[in-house]
C-alpha positions as CSV (number, residue, x, y, z in Angstrom):
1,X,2.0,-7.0,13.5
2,X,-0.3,-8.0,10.6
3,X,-4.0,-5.8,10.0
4,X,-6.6,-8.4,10.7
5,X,-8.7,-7.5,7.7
6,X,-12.1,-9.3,6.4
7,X,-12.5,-10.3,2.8
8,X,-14.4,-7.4,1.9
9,X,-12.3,-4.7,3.2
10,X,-9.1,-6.8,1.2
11,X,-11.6,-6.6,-1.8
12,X,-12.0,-3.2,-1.7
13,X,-8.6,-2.0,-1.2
14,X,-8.0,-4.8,-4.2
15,X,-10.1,-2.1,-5.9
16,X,-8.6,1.0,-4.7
17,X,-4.9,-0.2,-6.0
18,X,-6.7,-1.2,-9.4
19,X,-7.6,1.8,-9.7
20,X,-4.1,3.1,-9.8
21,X,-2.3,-0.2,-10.5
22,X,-2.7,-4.3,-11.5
23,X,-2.5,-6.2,-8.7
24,X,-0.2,-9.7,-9.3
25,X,-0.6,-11.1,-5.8
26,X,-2.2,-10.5,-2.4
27,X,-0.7,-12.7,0.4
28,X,-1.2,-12.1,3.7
29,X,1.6,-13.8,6.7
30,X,2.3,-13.8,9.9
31,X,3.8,-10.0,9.8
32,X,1.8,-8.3,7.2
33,X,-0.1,-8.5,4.2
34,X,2.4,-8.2,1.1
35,X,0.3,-6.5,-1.9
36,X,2.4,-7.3,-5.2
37,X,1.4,-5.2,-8.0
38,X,2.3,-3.9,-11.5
39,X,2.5,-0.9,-13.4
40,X,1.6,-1.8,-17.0
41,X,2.2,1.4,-18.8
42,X,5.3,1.8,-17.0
43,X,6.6,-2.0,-17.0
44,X,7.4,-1.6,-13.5
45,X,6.7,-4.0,-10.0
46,X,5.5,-2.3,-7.3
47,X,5.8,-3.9,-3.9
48,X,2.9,-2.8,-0.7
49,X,3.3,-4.2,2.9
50,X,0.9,-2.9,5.1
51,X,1.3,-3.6,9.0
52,X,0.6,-1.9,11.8
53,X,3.3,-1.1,15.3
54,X,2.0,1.0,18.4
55,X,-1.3,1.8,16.9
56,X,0.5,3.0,13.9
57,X,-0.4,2.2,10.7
58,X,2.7,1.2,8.2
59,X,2.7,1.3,4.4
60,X,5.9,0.2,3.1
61,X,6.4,0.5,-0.7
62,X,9.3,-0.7,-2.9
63,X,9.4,0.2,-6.6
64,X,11.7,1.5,-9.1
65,X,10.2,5.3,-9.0
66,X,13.4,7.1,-8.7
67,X,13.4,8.3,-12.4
68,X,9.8,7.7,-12.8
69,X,7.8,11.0,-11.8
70,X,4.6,9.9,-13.0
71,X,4.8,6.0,-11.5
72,X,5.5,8.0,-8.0
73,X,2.8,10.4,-8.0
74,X,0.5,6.9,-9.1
75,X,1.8,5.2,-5.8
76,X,1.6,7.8,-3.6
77,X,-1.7,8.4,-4.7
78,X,-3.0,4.5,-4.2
79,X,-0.9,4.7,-0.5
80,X,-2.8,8.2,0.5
81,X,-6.1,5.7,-0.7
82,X,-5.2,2.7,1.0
83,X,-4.1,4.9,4.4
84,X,-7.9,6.7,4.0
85,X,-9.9,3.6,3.9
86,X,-7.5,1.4,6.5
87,X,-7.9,4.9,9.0
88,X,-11.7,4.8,8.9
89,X,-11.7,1.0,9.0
90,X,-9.2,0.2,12.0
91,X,-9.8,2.9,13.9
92,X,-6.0,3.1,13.8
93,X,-5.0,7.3,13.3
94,X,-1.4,7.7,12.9
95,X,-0.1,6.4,9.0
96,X,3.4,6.3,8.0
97,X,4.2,5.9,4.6
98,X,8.1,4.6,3.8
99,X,8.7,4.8,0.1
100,X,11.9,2.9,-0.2
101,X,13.4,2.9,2.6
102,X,12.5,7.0,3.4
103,X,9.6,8.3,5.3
104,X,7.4,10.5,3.4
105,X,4.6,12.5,4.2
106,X,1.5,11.1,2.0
């Protein structure tokens, strides 16, 4: 199910993946809101849906970081970010973070 966010809290996690990364696209739909972004430095897409499930908040990221150390640590780092500011936002307590397809412990 999709966060029901207002414009400023999409502005300012807008700002907290800027920080980190260039944002291409924000969309939200139905099921979640897609967050397409770009690493400049390291010429790579990076992919965000954020939804949440059973008062769980989900932040599902696909990117090329398997041979990329520094892009990883970049993503994890805006995910921990975004997770912060959606927890005291939503109310919402429990985060899981899937980084291609595995769980992982932001």
């Amino acid at each position: 199910m999709r966060i029901t966010l207002s414009e400023r809290q999409i502005t300012e996690i807008k700002r907290i993946i800027q920080k980190e990364l260039l944002i291409r696209g924000l969309e939200p739909t139905d099921e979640y809101l897609f967050i397409h972004c770009f690493s400049k430095p390291h010429k790579e897409t990076v992919y965000f849906h954020l939804f949440k499930e059973n008062n769980t908040l989900i932040i599902r990221c696909y990117a090329r970081v398997f041979d990329n150390i520094t892009l990883s640590v970049m993503i994890k780092r805006a995910a921990k970010k975004i997770s912060e500011y959606l927890v005291n936002q939503t109310g919402l307590q429990n985060t899981l973070y899937i980084e291609n397809g595995i769980e992982i412990t932001l």
